[in-house]
Structure formats: structure tokens, C-alpha cells
C-alpha positions as CSV (number, residue, x, y, z in Angstrom):
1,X,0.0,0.0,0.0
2,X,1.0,3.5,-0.6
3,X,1.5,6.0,2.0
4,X,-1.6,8.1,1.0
5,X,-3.9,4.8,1.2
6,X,-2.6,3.9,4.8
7,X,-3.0,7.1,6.4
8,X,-7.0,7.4,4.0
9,X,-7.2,4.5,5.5
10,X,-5.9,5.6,9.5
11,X,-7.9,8.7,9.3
12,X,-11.0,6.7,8.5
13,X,-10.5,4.3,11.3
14,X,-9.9,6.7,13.7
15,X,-13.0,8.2,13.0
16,X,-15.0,5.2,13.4
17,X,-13.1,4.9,16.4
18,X,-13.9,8.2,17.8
19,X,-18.0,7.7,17.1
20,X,-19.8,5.4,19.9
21,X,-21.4,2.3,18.9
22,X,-25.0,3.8,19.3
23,X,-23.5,6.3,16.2
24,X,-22.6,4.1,14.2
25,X,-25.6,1.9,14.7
26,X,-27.6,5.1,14.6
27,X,-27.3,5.2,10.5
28,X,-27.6,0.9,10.3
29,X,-31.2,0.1,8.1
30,X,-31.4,-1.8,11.2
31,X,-31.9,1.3,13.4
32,X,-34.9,2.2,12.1
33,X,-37.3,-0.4,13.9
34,X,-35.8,0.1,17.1
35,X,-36.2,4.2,16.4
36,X,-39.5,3.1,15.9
37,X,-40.2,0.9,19.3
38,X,-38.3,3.6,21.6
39,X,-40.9,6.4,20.1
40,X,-43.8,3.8,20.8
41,X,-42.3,3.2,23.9
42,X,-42.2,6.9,25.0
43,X,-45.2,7.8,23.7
44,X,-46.6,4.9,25.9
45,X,-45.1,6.9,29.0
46,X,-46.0,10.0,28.0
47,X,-49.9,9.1,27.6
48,X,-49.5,7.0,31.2
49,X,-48.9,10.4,32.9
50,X,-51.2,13.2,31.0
51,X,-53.7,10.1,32.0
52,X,-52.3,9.9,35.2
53,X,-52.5,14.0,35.9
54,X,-56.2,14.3,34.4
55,X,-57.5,11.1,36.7
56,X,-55.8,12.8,39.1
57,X,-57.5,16.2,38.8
58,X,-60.8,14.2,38.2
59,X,-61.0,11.8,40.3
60,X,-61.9,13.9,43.5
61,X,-65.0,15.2,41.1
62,X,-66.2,11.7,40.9
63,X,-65.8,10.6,44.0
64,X,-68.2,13.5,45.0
65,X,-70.5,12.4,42.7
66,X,-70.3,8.8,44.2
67,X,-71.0,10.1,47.8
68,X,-74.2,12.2,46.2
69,X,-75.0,9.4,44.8
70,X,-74.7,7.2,47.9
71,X,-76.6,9.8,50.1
72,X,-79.4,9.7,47.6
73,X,-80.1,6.2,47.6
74,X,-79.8,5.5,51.4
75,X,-82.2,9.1,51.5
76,X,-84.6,6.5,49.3
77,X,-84.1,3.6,51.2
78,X,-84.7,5.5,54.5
79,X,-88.1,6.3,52.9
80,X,-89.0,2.8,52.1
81,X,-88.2,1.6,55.6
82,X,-90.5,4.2,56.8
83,X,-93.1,3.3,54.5
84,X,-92.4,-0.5,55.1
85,X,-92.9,0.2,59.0
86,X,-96.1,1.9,58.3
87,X,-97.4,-0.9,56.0
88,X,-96.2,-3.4,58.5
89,X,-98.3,-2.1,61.2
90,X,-101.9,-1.2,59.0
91,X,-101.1,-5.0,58.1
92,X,-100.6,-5.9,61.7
93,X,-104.2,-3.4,62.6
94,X,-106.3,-5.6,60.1
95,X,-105.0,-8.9,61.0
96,X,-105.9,-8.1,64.6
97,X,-109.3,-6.5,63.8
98,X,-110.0,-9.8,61.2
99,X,-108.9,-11.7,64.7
100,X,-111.4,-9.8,66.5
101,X,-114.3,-10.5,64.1
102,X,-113.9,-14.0,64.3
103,X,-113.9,-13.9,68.0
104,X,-116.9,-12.4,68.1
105,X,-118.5,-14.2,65.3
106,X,-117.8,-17.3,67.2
């Protein structure tokens, strides 16, 4: 080889040398999928915490709503024991009164 072609060669080699693996790799064919899966991969993240930060912000709201919810429900349950109570006892009245009639009818 020629002197020219060695040191060509030696400057080329050093500047391989000089550039990291993930450089040289960096402009491989073979680069591009795995550019592709670290984009996916941080766009992943990235939707995990807005998601995180807006169930954060909402989920206070919603748990109010549960508890009005809650309150409203045991509000109509109240009023159906109360009813129930009240049924329970014109039911016990007539019962007693029918009891009472066929006392006396016999």
C-alpha cells in the first residue's frame, strides 16, 4: 500500500473509532425499527402520565358524585323503611281487627 492509502485509511479508522457504537448503529437500516419501538415506547409513557394527571384532577369530582349518589339512595331507602314500617303495622291493625271479628262471630 501506498502511503496516502494507509494514512486514508488511518484517518477513516480513527473516525470510526472516535464515534460510539450507538453512532454508528444510529445510521444501520437496522436502526430504524428500534427508532420506531423507543418512540412507541415513550409515547406509551407520556400518555400514562397526561392520563395519570387528568384522573388525578378528576377523580376527586367523581368521587363526589359517588357520595351524592350514595346519600341519595340511602335518602330513598330511609323512605321505604319508613313506609315498610307503616305498612307493617296497617297489616298488623287488620290482622288483629279480622282476629277480633272471628272472635266475636264465634
Amino acid at each position: 500500500m501506498t502511503t496516502r492509502k494507509k494514512s486514508v485509511k488511518k484517518a477513516s479508522t480513527r473516525k470510526q473509532a472516535s464515534r460510539n457504537i450507538f453512532e454508528r448503529f444510529d445510521e444501520s437500516f437496522v436502526a430504524v425499527p428500534f427508532k420506531v419501538a423507543n418512540k412507541t415506547f415513550l409515547a406509551g409513557l407520556g400518555l400514562m402520565v397526561v392520563t395519570g394527571k387528568e384522573f388525578g384532577k378528576r377523580f376527586d369530582k367523581y368521587a363526589k358524585d359517588g357520595e351524592t349518589v350514595r346519600r341519595q339512595i340511602r335518602k330513598s331507602f330511609d323512605e321505604i323503611r319508613k313506609d315498610l314500617i307503616v305498612v307493617k303495622k296497617d297489616v298488623k291493625e287488620v290482622g288483629n281487627d279480622v282476629r277480633e271479628g272471628f272472635k266475636k262471630a264465634a
